[in-house]
C-alpha positions in Angstrom: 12.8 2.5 -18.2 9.1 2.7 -18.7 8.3 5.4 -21.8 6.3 8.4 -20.3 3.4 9.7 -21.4 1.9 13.4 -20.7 -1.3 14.1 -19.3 -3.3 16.6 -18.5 -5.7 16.6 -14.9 -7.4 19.3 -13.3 -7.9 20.6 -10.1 -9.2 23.0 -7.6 -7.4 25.6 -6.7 -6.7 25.2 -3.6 -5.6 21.7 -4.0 -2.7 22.9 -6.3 -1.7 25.5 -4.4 -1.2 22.6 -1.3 0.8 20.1 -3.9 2.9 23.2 -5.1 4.0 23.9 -1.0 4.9 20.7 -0.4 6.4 19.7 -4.0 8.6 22.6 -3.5 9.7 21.8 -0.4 11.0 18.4 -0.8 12.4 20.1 -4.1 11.1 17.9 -6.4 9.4 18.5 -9.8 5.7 18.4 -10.3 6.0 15.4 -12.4 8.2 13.4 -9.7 5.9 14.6 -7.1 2.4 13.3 -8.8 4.1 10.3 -10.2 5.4 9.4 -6.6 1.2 9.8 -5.5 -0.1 8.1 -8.2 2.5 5.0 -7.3 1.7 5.5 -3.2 -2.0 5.0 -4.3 -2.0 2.4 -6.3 0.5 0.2 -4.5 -2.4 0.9 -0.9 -5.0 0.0 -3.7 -3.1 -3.3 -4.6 -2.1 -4.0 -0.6 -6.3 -3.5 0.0 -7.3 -6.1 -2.6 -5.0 -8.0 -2.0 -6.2 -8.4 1.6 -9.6 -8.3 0.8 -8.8 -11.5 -0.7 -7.3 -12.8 1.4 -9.9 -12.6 4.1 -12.2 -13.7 1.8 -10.2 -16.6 1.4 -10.0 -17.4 4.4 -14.4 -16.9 5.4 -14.4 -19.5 2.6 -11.8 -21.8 4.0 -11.6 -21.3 7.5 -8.5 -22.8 8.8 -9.1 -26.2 10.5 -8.5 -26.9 14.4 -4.5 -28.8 13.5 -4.1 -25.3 11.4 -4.9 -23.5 14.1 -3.0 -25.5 16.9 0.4 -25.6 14.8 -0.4 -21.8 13.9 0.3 -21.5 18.5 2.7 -23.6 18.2 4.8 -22.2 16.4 4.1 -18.6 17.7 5.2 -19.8 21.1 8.3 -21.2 20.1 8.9 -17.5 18.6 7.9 -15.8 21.6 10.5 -18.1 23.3 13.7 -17.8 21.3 15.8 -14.2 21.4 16.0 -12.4 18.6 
């Protein structure tokens, strides 16, 4: 397991007071509860880039007309077979 490390944030008021209703009521501790937001952020941050990049790839390199037919193709055989 990762070694922790203590930190110190602020916030507004009314802010806390929201994170302390709804930390309590899943019952978890305050340092579960941020750790858990900080993770959910940074994984949506990760997820954005990474499609960002994607895309970008992709404006670069459009995919060609074969690409593109085999790309049907294949989605058709999908929509054909039961899952």
């Amino acid at each position: 397991m990762a070694t922790s490390v203590k930190i110190s944030i602020s916030l507004p008021d009314c802010t806390l007071r929201e994170v302390e209703e709804r930390r309590a009521a899943s019952r978890e501790t305050r340092s579960d509860y941020f750790r858990r937001a900080v993770e959910a952020l940074l994984r949506e941050e990760r997820e954005r880039y990474d499609l960002a990049r994607t895309v970008a790839g992709y404006a670069a390199q459009p995919e060609t007309e074969p690409e593109l037919a085999w790309g049907a193709l294949g989605g058709s055989a999908l929509a054909a077979s039961e899952w």
